[in-house]
C-alpha positions in Angstrom: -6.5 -3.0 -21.0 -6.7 -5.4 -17.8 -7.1 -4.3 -14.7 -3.8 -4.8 -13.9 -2.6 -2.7 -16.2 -4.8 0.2 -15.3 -2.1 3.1 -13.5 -3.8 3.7 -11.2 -2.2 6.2 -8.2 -4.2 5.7 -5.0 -2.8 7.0 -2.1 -1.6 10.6 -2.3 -1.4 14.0 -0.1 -3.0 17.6 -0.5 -2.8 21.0 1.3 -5.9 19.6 3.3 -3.7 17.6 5.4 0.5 17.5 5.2 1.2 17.7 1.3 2.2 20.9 -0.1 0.1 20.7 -3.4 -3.5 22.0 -3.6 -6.2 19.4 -4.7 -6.0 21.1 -8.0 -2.8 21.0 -8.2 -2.2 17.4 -7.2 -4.6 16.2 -9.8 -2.9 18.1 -12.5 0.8 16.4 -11.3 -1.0 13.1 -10.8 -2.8 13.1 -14.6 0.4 14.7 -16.1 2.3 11.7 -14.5 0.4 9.6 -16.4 -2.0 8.9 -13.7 -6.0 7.2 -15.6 -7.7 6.3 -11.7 -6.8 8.7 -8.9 -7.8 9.0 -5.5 -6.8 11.9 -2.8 -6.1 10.3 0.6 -5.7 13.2 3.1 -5.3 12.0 6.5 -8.4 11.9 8.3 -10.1 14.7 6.1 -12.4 14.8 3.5 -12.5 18.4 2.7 -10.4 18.5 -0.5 -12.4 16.0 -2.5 -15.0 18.0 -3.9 -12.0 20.2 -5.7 -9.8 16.8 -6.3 -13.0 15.0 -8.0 -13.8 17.9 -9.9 -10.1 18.6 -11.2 -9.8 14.4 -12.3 -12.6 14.4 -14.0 -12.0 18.1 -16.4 -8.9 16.6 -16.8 -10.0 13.0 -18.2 -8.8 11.1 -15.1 -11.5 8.7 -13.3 -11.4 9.7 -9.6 -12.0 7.6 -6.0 -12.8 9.4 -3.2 -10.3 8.4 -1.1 -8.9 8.9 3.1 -6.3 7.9 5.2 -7.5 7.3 8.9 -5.2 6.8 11.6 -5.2 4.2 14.2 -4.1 3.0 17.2 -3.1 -1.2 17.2 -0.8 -2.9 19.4 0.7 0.6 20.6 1.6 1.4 17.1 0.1 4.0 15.0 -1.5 2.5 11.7 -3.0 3.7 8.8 -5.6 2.3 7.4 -6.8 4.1 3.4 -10.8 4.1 2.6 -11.5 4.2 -1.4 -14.3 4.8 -3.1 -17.2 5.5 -0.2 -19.6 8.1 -0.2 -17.9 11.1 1.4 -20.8 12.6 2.9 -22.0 9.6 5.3 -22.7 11.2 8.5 -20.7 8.6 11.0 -17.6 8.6 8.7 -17.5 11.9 8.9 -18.1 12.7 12.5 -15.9 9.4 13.1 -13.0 11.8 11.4 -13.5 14.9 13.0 -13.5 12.9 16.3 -9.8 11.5 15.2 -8.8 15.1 14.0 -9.3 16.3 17.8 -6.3 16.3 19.6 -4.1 17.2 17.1 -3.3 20.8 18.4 -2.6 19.7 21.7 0.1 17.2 20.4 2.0 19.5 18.5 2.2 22.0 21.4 3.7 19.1 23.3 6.1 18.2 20.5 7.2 21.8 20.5 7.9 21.7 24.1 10.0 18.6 23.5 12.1 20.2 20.9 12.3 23.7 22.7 14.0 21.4 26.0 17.0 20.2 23.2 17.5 23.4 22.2 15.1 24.0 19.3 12.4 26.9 20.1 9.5 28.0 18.2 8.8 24.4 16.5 4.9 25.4 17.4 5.1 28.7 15.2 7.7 27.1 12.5 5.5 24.2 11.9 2.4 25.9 11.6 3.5 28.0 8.3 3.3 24.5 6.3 0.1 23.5 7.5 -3.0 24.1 5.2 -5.8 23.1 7.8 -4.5 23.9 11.4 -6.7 20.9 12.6 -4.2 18.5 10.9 -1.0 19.8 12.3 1.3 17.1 12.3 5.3 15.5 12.8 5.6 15.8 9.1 5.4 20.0 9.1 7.8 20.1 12.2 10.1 17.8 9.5 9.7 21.0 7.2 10.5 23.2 9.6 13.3 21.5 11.0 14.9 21.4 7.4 13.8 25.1 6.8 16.0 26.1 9.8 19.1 24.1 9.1 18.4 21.6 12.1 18.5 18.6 9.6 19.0 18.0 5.4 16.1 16.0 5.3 12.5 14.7 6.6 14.2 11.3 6.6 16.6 12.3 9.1 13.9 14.6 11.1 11.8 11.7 12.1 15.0 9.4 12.3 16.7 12.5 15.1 14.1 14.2 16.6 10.2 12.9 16.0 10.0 9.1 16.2 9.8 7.2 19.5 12.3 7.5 22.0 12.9 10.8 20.3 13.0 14.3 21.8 9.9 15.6 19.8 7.4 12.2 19.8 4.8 12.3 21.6 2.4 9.5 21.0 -1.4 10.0 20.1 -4.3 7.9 20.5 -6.1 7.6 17.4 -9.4 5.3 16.1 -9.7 1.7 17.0 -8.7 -0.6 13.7 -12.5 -1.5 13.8 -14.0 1.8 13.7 -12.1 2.7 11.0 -12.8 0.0 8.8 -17.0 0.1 9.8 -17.3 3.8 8.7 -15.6 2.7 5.1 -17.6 0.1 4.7 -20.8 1.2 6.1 -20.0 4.5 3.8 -19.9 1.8 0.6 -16.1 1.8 0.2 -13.2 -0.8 0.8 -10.9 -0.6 3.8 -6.9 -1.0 2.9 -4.0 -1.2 5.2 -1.4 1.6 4.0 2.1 0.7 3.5 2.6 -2.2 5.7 6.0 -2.1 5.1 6.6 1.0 7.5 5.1 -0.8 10.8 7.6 -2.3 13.3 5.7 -5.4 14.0 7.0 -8.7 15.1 5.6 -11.4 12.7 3.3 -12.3 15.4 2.1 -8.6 15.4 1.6 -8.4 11.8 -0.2 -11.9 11.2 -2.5 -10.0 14.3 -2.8 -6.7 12.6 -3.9 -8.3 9.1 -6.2 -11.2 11.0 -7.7 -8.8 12.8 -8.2 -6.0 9.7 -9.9 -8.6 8.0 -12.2 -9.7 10.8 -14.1 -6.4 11.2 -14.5 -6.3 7.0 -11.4 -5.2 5.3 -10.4 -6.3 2.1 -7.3 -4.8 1.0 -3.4 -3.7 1.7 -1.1 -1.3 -0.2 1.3 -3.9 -2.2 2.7 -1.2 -4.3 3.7 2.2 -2.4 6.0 4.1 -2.5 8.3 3.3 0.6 8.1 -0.2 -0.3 11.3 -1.9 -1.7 11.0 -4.5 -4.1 11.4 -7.4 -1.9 8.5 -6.1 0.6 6.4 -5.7 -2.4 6.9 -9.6 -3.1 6.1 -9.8 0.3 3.0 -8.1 1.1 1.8 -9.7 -2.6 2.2 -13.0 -0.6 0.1 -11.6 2.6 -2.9 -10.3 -0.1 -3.1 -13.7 -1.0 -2.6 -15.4 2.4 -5.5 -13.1 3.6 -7.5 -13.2 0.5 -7.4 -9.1 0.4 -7.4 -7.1 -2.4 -4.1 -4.9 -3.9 -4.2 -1.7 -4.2 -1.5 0.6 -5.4 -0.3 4.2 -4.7 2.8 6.6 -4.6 2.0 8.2 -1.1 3.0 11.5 -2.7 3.4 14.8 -0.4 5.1 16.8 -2.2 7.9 17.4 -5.0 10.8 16.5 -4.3 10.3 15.5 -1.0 8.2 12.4 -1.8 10.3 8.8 -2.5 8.0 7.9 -5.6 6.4 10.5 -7.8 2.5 9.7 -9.0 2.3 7.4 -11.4 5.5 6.0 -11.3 5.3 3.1 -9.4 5.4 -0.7 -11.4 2.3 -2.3 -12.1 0.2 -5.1 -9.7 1.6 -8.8 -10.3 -0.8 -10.2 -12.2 -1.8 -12.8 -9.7 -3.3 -10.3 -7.2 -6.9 -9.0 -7.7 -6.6 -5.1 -8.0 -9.1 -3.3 -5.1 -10.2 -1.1 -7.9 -11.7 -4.2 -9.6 -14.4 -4.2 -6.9 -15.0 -0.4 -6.9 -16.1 0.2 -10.7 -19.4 1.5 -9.4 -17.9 4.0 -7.1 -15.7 5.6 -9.6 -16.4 8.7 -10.8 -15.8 8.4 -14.4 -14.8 11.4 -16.4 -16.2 13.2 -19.0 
């Protein structure tokens, strides 16, 4: 099998941070999808891996550890995805909490926002989604907001209510796009930029964004994703080789149902792009 033909699902959502599926859980949705090389990417948290490695591996999938920092560039919020680093690395993981903080305060502000255009109790609503309280974020308002009737959808949650301009956005400042890549790499893993697609850069923006990225050491960018249509996969194919970065490939799964791709269902690289996961065979956990 080449490595392009590996399906290989690296980008995906637990409990830990806004999916609704327990590490467990996700792994067994993820390997019953067909998924062979998994990695769990909760935003700006690493304590589901231990249970998400564990689960791969008993159930014959090869794991990556795997995160999904967010950052602030060119008054945008960006996400950048580690893979394969060693999870315990002291500044990575103090480099996370430091992002986590905040969070709280945010939501309460969000919830005041909604409250003033007649939605109360957002605060309270939100919080029964959330797994870790430290991670509260727009997308268990969206679950909320749909709960109560408010709107069908996440999709039209963040369209109404929770993106800028909106009444419940409120704007956080996360890590700097060169701390996040540093306490990857220095942690041993590979810095990716998630789902390009979603950003609304100007060309000038996103030629910054991806010179910049690679600059301070990263080498790869979400080419297949699952918010990506099929021309901004051709697209940001054309940008891993313009920047000489890696592909890497993963659903963003949150949760059934709710998710636009399910794991392991997305197409495979093109074969002209080198996979990131080509570069990380001594990092995977292999199972047993």
């Amino acid at each position: 099998m080449t490595h392009h033909l590996v399906n290989a699902d690296l980008h995906s959502h637990s409990t830990v941070s806004d999916g609704t599926l327990s590490p467990t859980a996700l792994a067994e949705r993820a390997h019953a999808g067909g998924v062979e090389l998994w990695a769990l990417t909760d935003h700006d948290e690493l304590a589901g891996q231990q249970a998400a490695r564990e689960a791969a591996l008993d159930l014959g999938m090869d794991y990556l550890t795997g995160c999904e920092i967010s950052v602030s560039f060119a008054g945008q919020t960006v996400h950048i995805v580690g893979l394969g680093f060693d999870d315990t690395d002291p500044a990575l993981v103090a480099g996370l909490a430091a992002t986590r903080g905040g969070r709280g305060e945010r939501a309460r502000a969000m919830a005041e926002g909604l409250a003033r255009v007649g939605i109360p109790g957002a605060y309270e609503g939100a919080l029964k989604y959330v797994g870790n309280p430290e991670l509260i974020s727009r997308t268990h308002f969206g679950r909320y907001l749909v709960e109560i009737g408010i709107c069908a959808d996440a999709h039209e949650v963040f369209r109404r209510y929770l993106t800028e301009g909106k009444p419940g956005y409120v704007p956080h400042r996360w890590a700097r796009l060169g701390d996040a890549v540093r306490w990857i790499t220095q942690a041993g893993g590979v810095a990716v930029i998630a789902h390009p697609a979603r950003y609304r850069f100007t060309p000038t923006e996103e030629f910054a964004l991806f010179g910049e990225f690679a600059t301070h050491g990263g080498r790869g960018v979400e080419v297949m994703t699952g918010s990506h249509s099929a021309p901004e996969r051709i697209t940001y194919a054309d940008m891993a080789l313009e920047f000489d970065l890696l592909a890497s490939r993963g659903s963003d799964f949150h949760a059934p149902g709710e998710s636009r791709t399910e794991l392991g269902d997305l197409p495979d690289l093109p074969g002209r792009l080198t996979p990131v996961w080509s570069v990380l065979q001594h990092r995977v956990h292999r199972a047993r």
